[in-house]
N, C-alpha and C positions, 0 to 999 in steps of 0.2 A: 465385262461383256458390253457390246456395242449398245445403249435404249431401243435403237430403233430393231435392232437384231432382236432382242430380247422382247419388245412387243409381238412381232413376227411370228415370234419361238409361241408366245401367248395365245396369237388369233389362230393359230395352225393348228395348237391343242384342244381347244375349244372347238374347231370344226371339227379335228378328228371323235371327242365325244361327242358329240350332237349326234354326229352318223353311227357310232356305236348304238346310242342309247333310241334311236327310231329304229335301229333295227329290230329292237325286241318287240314283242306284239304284246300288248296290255288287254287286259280285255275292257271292254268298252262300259260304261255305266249299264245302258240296255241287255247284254251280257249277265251282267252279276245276278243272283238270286234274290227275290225282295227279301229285306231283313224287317225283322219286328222295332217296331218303335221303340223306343226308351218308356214310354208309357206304357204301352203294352206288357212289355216285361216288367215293366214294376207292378201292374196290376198283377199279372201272375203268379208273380213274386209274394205279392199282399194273400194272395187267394191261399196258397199252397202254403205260408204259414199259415193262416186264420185256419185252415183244415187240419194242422197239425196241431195246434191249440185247441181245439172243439175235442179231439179223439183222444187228446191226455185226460183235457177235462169227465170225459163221457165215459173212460175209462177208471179215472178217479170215482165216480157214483156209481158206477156196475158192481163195485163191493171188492173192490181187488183190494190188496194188502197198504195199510194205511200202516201211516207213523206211530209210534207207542205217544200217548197222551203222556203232560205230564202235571 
């Protein structure tokens, strides 16, 4: 095939996607819903195990069924 043809063939594909892909409607940053920080979830994250930790332990001292000693 001819380069110059074959360039041609190239820039003509390249506009045909360009126009495809502005067709679509994105939604815009302002649009989106605010998401939680990475810190913020990881605080949460810390929270809601440290609470699951407390309520074994709390559980463990309430007199519920312990290990056989040995």
């Amino acid at each position: 095939m001819n380069q110059r043809m074959l360039d041609q063939l190239a820039r003509q594909r390249v506009t045909e996607v360009r126009a495809e892909a502005s067709s679509y409607r994105r939604p815009a940053a302002t649009e989106r819903e605010p998401r939680e920080s990475l810190r913020e979830r990881a605080g949460w994250t810390l929270i809601h195990a440290g609470l699951r930790l407390t309520d074994t332990a709390a559980s463990r001292r309430a007199g519920g069924p312990r290990p056989a000693s040995q």
